[in-house]
mmCIF file of the N, C-alpha and C atoms, coordinates in Angstrom:
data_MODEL
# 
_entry.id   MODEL 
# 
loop_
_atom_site.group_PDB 
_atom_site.id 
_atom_site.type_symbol 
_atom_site.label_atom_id 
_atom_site.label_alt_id 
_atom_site.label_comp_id 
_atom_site.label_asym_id 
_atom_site.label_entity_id 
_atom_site.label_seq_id 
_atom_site.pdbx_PDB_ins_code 
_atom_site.Cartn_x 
_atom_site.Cartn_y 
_atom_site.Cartn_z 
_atom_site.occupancy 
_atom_site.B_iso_or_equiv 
_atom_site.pdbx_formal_charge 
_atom_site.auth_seq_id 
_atom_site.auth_comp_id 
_atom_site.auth_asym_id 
_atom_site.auth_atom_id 
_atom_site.pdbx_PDB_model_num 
ATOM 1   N N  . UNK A 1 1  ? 20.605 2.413  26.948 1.00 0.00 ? 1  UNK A N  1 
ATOM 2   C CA . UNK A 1 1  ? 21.771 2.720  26.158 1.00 0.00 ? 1  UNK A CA 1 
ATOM 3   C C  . UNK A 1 1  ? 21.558 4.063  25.441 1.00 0.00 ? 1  UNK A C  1 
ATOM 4   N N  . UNK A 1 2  ? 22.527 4.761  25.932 1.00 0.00 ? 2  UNK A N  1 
ATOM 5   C CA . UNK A 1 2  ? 22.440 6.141  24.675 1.00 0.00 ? 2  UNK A CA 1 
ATOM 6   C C  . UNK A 1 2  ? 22.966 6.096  23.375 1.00 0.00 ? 2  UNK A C  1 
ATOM 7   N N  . UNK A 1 3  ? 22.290 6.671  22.412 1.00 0.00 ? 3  UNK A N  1 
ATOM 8   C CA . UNK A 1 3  ? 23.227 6.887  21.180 1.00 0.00 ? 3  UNK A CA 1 
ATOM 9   C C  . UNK A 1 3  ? 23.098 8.158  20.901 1.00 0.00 ? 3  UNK A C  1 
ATOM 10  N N  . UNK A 1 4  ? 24.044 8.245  20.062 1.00 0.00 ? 4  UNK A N  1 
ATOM 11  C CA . UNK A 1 4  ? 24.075 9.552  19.026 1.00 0.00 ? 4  UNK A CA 1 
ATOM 12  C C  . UNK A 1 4  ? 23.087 9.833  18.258 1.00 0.00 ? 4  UNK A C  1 
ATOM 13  N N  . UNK A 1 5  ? 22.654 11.109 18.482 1.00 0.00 ? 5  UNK A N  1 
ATOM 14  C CA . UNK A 1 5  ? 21.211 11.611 17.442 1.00 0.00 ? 5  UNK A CA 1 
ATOM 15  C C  . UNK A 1 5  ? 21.709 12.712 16.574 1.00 0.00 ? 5  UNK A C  1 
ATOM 16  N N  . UNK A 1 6  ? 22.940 13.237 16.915 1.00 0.00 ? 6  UNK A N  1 
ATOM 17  C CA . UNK A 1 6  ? 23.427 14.415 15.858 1.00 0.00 ? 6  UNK A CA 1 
ATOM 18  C C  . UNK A 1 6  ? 24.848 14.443 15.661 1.00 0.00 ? 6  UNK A C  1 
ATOM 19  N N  . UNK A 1 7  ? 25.237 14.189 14.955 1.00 0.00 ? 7  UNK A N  1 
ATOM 20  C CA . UNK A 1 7  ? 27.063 14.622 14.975 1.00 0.00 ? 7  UNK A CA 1 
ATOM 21  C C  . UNK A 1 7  ? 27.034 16.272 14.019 1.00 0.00 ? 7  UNK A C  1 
ATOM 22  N N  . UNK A 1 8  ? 27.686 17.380 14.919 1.00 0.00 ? 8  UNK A N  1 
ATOM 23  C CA . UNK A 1 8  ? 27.850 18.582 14.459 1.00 0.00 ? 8  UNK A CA 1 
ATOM 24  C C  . UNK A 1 8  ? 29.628 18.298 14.227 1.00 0.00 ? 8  UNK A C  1 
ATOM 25  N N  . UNK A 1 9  ? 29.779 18.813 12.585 1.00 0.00 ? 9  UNK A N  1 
ATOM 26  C CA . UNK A 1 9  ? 30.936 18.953 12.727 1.00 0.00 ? 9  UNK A CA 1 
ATOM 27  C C  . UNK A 1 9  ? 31.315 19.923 11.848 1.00 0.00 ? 9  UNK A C  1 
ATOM 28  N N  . UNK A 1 10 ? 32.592 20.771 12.970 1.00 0.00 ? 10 UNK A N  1 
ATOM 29  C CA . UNK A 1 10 ? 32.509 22.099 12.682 1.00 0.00 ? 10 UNK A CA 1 
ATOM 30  C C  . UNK A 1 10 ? 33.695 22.270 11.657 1.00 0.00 ? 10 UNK A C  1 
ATOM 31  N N  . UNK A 1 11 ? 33.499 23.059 10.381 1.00 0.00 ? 11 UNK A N  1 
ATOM 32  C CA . UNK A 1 11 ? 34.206 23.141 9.066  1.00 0.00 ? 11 UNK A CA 1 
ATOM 33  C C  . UNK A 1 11 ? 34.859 24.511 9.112  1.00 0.00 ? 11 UNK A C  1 
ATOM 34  N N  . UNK A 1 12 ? 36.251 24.310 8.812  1.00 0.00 ? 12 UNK A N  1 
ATOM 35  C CA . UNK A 1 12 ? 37.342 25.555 8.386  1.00 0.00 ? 12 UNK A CA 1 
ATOM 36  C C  . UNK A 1 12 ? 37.913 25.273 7.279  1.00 0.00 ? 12 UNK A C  1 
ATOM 37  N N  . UNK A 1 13 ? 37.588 24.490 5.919  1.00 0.00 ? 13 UNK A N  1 
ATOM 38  C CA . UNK A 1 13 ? 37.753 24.151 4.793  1.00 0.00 ? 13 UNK A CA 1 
ATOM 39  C C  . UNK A 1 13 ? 39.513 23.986 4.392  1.00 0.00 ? 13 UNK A C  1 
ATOM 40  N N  . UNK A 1 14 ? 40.060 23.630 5.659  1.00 0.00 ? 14 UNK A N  1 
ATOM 41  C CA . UNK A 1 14 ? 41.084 23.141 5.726  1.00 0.00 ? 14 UNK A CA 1 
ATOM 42  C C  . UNK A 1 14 ? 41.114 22.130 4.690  1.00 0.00 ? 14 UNK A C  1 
ATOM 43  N N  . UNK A 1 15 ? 42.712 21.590 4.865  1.00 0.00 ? 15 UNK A N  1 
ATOM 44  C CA . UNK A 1 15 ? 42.852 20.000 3.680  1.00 0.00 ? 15 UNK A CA 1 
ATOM 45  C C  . UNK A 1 15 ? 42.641 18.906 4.346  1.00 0.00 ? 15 UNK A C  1 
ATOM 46  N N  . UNK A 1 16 ? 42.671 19.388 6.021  1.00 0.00 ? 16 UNK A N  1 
ATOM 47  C CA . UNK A 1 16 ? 42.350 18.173 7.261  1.00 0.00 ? 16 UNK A CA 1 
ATOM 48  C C  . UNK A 1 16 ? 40.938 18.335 7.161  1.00 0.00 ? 16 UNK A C  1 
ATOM 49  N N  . UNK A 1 17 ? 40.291 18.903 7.056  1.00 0.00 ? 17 UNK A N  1 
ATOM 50  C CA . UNK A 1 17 ? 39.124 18.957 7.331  1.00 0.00 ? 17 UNK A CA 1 
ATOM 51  C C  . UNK A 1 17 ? 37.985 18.216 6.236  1.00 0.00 ? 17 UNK A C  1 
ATOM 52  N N  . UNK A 1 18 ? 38.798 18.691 5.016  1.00 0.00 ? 18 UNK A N  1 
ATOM 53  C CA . UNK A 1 18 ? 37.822 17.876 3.698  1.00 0.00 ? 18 UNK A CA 1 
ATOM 54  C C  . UNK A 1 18 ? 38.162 16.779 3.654  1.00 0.00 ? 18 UNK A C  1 
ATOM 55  N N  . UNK A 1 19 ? 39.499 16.378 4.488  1.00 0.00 ? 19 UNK A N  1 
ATOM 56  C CA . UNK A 1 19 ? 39.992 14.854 4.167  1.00 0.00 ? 19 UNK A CA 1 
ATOM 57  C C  . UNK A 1 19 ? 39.180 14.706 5.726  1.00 0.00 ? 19 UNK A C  1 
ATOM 58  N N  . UNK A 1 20 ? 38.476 14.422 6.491  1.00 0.00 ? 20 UNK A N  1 
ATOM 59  C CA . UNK A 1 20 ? 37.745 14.009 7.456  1.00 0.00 ? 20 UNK A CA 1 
ATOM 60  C C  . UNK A 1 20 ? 36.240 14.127 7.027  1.00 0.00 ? 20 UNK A C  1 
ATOM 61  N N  . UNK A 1 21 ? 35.839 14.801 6.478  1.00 0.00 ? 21 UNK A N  1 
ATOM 62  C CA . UNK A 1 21 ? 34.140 14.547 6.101  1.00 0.00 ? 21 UNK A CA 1 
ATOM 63  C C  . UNK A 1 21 ? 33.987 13.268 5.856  1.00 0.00 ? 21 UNK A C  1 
ATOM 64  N N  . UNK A 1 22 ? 34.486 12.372 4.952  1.00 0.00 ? 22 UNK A N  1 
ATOM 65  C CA . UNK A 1 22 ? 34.247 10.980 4.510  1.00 0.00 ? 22 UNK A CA 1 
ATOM 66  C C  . UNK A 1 22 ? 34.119 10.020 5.883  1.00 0.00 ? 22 UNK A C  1 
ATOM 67  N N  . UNK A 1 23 ? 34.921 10.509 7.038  1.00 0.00 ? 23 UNK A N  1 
ATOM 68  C CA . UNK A 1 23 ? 34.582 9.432  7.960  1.00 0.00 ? 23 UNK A CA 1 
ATOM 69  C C  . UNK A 1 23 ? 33.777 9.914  8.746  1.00 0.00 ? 23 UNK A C  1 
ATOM 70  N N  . UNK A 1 24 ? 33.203 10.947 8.939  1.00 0.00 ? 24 UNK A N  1 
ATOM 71  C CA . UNK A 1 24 ? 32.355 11.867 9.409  1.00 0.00 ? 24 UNK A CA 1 
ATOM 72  C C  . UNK A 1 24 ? 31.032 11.153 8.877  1.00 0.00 ? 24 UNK A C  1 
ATOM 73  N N  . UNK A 1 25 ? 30.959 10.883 8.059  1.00 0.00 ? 25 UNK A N  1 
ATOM 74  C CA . UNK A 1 25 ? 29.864 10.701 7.523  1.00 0.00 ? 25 UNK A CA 1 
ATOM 75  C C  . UNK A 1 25 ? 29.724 9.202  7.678  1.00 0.00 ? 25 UNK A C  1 
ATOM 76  N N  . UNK A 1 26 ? 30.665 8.611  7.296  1.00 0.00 ? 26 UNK A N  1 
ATOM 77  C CA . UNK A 1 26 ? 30.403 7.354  6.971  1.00 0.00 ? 26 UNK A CA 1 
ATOM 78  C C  . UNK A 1 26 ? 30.285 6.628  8.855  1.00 0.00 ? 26 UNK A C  1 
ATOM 79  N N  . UNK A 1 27 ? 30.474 7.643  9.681  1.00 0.00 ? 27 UNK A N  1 
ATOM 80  C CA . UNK A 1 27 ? 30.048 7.101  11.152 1.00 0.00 ? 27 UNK A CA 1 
ATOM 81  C C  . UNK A 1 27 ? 28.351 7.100  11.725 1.00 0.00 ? 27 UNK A C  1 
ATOM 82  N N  . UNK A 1 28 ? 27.702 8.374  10.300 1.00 0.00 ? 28 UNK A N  1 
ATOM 83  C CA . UNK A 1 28 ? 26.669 8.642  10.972 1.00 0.00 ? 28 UNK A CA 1 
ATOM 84  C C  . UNK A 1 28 ? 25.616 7.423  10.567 1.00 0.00 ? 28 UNK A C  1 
ATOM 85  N N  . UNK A 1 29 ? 25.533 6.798  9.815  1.00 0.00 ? 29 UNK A N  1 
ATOM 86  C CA . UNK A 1 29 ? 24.881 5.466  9.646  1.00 0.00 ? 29 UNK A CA 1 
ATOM 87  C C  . UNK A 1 29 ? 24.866 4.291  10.797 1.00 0.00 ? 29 UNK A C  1 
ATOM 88  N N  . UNK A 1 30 ? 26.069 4.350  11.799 1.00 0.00 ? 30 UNK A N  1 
ATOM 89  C CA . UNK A 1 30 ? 26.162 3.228  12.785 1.00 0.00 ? 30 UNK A CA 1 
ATOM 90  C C  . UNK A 1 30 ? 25.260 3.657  13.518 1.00 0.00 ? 30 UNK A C  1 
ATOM 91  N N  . UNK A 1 31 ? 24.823 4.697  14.285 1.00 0.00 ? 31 UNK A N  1 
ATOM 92  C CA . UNK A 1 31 ? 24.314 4.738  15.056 1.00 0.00 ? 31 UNK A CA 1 
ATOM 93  C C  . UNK A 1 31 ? 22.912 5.981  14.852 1.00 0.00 ? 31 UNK A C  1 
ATOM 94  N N  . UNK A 1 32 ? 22.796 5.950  13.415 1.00 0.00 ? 32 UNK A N  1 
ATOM 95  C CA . UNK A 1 32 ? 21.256 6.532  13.176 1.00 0.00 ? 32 UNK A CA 1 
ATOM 96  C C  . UNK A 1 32 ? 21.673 8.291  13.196 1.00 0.00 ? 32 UNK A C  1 
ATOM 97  N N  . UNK A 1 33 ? 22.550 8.547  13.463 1.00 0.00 ? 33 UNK A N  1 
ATOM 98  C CA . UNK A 1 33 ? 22.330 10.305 13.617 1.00 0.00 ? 33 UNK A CA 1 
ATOM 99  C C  . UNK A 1 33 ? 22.267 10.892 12.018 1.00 0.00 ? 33 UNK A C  1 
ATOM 100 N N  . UNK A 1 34 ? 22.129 12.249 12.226 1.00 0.00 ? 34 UNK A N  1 
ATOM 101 C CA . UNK A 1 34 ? 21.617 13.383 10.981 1.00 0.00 ? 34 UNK A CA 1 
ATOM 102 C C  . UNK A 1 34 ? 23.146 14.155 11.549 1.00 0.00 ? 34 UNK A C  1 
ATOM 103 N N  . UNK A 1 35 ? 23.793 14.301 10.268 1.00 0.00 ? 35 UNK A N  1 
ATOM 104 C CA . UNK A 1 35 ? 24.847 15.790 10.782 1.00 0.00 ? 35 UNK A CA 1 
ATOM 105 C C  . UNK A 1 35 ? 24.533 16.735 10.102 1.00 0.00 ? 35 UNK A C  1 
ATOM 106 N N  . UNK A 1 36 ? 25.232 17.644 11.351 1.00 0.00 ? 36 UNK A N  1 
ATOM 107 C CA . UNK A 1 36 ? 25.750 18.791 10.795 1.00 0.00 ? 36 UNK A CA 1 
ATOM 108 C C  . UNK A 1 36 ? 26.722 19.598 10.377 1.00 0.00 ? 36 UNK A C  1 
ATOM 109 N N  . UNK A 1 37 ? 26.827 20.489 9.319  1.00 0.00 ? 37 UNK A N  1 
ATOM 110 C CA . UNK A 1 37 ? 28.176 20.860 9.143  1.00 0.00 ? 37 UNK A CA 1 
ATOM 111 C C  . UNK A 1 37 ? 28.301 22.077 9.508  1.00 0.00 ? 37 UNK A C  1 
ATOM 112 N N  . UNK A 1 38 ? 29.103 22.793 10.663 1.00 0.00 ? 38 UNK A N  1 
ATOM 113 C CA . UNK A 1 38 ? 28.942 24.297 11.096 1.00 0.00 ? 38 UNK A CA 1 
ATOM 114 C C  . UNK A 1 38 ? 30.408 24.741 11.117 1.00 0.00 ? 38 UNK A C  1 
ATOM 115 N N  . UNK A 1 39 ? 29.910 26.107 10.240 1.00 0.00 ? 39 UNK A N  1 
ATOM 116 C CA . UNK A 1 39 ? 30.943 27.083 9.922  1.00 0.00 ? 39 UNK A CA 1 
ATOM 117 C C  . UNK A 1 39 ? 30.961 28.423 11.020 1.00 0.00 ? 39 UNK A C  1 
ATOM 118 N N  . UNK A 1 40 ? 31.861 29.109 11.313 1.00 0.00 ? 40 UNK A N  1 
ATOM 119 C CA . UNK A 1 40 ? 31.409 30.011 11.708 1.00 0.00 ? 40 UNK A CA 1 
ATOM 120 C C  . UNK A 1 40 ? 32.301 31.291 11.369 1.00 0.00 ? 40 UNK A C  1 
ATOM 121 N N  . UNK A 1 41 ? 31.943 31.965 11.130 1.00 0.00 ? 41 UNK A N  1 
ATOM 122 C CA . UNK A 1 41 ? 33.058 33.219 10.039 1.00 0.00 ? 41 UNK A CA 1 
ATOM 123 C C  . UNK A 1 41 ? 33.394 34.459 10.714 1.00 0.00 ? 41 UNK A C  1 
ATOM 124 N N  . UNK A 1 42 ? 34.245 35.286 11.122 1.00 0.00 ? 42 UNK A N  1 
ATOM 125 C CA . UNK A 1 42 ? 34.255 36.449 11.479 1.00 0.00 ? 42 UNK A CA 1 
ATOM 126 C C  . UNK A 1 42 ? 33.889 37.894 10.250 1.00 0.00 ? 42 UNK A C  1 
ATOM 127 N N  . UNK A 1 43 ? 33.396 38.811 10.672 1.00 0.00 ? 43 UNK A N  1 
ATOM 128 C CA . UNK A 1 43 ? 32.124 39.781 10.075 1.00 0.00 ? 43 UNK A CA 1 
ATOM 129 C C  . UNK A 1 43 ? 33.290 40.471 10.152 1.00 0.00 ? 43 UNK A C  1 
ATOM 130 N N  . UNK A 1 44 ? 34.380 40.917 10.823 1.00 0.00 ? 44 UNK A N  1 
ATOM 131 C CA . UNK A 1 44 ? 35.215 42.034 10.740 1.00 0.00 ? 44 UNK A CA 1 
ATOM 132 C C  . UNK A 1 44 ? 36.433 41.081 9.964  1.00 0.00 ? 44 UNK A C  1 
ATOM 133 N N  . UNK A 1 45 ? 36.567 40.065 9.427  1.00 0.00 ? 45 UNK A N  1 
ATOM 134 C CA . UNK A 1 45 ? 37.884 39.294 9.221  1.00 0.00 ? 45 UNK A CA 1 
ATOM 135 C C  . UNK A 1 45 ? 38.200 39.649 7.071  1.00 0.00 ? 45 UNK A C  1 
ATOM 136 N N  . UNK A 1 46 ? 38.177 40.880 7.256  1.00 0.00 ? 46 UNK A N  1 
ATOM 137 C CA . UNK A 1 46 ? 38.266 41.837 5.917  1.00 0.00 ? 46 UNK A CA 1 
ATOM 138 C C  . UNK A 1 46 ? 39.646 43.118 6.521  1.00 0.00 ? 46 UNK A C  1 
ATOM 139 N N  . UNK A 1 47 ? 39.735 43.191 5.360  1.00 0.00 ? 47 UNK A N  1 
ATOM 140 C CA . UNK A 1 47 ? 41.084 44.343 5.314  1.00 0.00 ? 47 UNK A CA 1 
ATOM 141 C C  . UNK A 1 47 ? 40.143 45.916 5.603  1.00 0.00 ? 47 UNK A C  1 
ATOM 142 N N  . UNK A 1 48 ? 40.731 46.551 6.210  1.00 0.00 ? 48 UNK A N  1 
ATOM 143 C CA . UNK A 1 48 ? 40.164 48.135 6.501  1.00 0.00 ? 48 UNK A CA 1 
ATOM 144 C C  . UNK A 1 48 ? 39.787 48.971 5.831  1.00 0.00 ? 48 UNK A C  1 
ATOM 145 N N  . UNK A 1 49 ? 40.763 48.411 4.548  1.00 0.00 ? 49 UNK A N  1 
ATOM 146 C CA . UNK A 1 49 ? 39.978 50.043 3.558  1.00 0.00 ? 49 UNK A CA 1 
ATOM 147 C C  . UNK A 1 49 ? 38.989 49.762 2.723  1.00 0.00 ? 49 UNK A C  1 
ATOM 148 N N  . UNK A 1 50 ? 38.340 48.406 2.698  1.00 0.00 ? 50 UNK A N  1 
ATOM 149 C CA . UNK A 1 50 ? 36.904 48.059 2.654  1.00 0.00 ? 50 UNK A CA 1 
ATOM 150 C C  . UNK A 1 50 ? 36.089 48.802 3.068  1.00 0.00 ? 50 UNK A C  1 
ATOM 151 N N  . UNK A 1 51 ? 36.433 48.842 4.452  1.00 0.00 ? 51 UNK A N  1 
ATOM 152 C CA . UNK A 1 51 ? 35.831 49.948 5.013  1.00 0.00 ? 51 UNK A CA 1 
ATOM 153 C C  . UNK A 1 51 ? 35.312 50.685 5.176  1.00 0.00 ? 51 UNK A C  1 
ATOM 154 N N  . UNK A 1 52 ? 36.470 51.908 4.672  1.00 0.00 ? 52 UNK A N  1 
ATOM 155 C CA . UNK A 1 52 ? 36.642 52.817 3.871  1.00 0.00 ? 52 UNK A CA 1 
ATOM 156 C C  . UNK A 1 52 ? 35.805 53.156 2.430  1.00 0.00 ? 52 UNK A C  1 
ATOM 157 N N  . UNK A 1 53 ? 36.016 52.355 1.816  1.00 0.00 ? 53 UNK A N  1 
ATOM 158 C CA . UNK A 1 53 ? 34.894 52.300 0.533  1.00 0.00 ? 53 UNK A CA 1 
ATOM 159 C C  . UNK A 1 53 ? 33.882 51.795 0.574  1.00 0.00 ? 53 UNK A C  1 
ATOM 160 N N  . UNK A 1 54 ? 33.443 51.404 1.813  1.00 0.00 ? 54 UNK A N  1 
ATOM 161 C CA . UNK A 1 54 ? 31.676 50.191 1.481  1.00 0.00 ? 54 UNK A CA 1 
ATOM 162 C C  . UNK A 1 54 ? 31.294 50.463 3.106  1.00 0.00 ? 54 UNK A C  1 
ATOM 163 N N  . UNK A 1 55 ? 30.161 50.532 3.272  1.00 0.00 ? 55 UNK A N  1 
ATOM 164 C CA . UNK A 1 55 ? 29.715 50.252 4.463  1.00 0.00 ? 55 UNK A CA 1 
ATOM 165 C C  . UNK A 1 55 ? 29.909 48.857 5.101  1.00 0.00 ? 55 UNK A C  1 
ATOM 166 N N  . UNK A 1 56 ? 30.040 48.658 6.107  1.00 0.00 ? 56 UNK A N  1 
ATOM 167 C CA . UNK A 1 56 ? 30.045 47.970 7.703  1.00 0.00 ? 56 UNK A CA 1 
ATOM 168 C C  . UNK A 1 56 ? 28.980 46.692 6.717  1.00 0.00 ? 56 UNK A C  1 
ATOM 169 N N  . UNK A 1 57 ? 27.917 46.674 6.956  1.00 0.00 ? 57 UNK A N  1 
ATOM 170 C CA . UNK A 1 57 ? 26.820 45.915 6.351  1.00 0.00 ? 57 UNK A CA 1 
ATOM 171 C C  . UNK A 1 57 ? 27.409 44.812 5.188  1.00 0.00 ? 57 UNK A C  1 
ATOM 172 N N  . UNK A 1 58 ? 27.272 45.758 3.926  1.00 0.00 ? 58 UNK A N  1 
ATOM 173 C CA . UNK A 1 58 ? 27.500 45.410 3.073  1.00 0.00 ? 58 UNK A CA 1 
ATOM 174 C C  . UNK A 1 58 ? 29.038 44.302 2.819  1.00 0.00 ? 58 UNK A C  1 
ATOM 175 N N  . UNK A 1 59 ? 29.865 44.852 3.496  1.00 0.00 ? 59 UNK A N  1 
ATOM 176 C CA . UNK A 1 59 ? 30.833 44.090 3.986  1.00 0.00 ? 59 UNK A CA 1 
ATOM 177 C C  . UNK A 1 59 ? 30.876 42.777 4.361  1.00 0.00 ? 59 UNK A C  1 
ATOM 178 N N  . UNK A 1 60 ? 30.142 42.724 5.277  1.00 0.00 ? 60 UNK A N  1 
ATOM 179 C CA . UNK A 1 60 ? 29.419 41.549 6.438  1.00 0.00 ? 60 UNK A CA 1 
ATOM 180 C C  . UNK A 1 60 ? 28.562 40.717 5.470  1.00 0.00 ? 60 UNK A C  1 
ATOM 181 N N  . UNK A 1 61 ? 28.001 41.774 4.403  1.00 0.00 ? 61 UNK A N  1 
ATOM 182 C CA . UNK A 1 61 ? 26.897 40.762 3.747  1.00 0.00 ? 61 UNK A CA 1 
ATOM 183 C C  . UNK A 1 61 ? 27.756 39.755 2.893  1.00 0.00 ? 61 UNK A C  1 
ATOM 184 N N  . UNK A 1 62 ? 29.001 40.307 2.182  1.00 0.00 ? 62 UNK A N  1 
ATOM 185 C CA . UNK A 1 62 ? 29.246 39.854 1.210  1.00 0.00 ? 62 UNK A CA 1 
ATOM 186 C C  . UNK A 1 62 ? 30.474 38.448 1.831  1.00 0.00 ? 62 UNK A C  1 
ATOM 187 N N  . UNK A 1 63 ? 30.804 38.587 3.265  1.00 0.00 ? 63 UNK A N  1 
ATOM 188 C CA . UNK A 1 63 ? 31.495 37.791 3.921  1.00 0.00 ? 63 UNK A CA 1 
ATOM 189 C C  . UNK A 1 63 ? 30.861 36.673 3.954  1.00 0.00 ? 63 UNK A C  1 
ATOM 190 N N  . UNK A 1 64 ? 29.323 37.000 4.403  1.00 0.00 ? 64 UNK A N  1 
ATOM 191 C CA . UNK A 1 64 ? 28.820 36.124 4.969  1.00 0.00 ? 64 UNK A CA 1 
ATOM 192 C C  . UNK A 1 64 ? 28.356 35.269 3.432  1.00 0.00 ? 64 UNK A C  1 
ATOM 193 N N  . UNK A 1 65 ? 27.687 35.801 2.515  1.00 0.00 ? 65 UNK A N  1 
ATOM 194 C CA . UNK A 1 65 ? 27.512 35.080 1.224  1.00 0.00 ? 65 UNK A CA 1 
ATOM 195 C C  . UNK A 1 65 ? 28.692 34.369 0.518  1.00 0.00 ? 65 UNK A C  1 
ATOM 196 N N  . UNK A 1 66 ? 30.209 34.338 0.751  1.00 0.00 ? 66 UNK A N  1 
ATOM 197 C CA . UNK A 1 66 ? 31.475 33.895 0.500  1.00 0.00 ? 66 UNK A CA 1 
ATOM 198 C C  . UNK A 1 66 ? 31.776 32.515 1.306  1.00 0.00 ? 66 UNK A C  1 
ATOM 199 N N  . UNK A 1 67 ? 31.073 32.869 2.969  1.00 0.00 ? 67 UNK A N  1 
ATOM 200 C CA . UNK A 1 67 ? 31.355 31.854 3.700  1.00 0.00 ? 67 UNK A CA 1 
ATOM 201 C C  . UNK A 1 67 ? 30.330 30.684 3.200  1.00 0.00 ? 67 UNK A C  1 
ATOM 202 N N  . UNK A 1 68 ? 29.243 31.144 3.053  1.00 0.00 ? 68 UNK A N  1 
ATOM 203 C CA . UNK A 1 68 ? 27.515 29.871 2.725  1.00 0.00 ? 68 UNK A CA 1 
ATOM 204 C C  . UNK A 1 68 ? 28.015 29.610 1.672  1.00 0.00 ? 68 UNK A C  1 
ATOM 205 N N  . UNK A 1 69 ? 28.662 30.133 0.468  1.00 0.00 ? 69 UNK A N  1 
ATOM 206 C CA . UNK A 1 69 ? 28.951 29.498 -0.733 1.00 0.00 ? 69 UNK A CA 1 
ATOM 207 C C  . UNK A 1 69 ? 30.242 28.115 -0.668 1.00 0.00 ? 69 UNK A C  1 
ATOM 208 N N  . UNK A 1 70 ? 31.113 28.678 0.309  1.00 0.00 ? 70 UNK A N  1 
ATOM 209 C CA . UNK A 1 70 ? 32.160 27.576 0.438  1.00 0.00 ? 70 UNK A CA 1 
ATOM 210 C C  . UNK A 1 70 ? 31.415 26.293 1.185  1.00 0.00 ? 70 UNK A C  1 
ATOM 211 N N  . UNK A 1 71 ? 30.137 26.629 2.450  1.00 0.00 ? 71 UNK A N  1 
ATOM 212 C CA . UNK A 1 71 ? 29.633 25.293 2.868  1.00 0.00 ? 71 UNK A CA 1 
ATOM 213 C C  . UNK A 1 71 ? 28.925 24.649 1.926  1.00 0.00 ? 71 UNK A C  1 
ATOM 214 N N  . UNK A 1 72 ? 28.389 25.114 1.288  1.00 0.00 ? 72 UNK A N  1 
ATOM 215 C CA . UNK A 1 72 ? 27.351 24.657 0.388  1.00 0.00 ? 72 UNK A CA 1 
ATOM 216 C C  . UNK A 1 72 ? 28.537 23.746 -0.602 1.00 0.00 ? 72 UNK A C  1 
ATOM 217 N N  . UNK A 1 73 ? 29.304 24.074 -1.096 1.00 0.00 ? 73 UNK A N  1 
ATOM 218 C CA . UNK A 1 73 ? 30.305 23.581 -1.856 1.00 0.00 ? 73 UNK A CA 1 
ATOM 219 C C  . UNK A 1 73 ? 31.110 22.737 -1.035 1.00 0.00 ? 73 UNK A C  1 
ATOM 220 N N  . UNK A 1 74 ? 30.761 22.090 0.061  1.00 0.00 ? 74 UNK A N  1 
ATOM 221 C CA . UNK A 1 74 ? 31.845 21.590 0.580  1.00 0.00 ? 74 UNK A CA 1 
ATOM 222 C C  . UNK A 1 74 ? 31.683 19.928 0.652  1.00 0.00 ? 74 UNK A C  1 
ATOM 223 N N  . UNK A 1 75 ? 32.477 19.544 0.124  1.00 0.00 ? 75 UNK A N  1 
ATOM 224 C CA . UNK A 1 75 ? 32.453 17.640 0.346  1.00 0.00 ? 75 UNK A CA 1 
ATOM 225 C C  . UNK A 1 75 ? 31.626 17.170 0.876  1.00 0.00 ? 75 UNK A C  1 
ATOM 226 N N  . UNK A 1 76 ? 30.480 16.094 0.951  1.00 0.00 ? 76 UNK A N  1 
ATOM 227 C CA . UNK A 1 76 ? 29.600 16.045 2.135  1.00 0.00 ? 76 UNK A CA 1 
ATOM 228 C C  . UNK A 1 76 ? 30.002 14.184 2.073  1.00 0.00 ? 76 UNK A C  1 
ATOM 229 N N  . UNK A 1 77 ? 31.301 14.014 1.685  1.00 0.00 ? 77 UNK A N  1 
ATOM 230 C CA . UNK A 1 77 ? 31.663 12.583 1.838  1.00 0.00 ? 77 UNK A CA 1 
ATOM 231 C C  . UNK A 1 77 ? 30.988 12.008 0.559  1.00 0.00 ? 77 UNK A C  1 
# 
């Protein structure tokens, strides 16, 4: 018999999405798995004249520290 060893479930901090963690979670006990919660963010998904005033990098850095702060903050059920 196979079971589940991981449930990945992927977060867009939707109102569907925080209202689904609770059963997300509360499935991973039946059958023993560890989850995960995966985000994944776009590095260019900023306005242009950012750009313009900040480097490429720095940009990206501060996207990416905006996105880890919302998972970290996010419902875990």
């Amino acid at each position: 018999m196979t079971t589940i060893q991981n449930i990945l479930f992927p977060v867009d901090f939707s109102a569907s999405c925080v209202a689904m963690a609770p059963y997300v979670k509360r499935a991973a006990p039946f059958s023993g798995p560890r989850w995960t919660l995966v985000h994944v963010f776009d590095l260019y998904s900023h306005d242009a004249f950012q750009l313009y005033v900040r480097p490429l990098s720095e940009v990206a850095e501060e996207q990416q520290s905006l996105a880890q702060d919302k998972l970290d903050s996010f419902p875990q059920g």
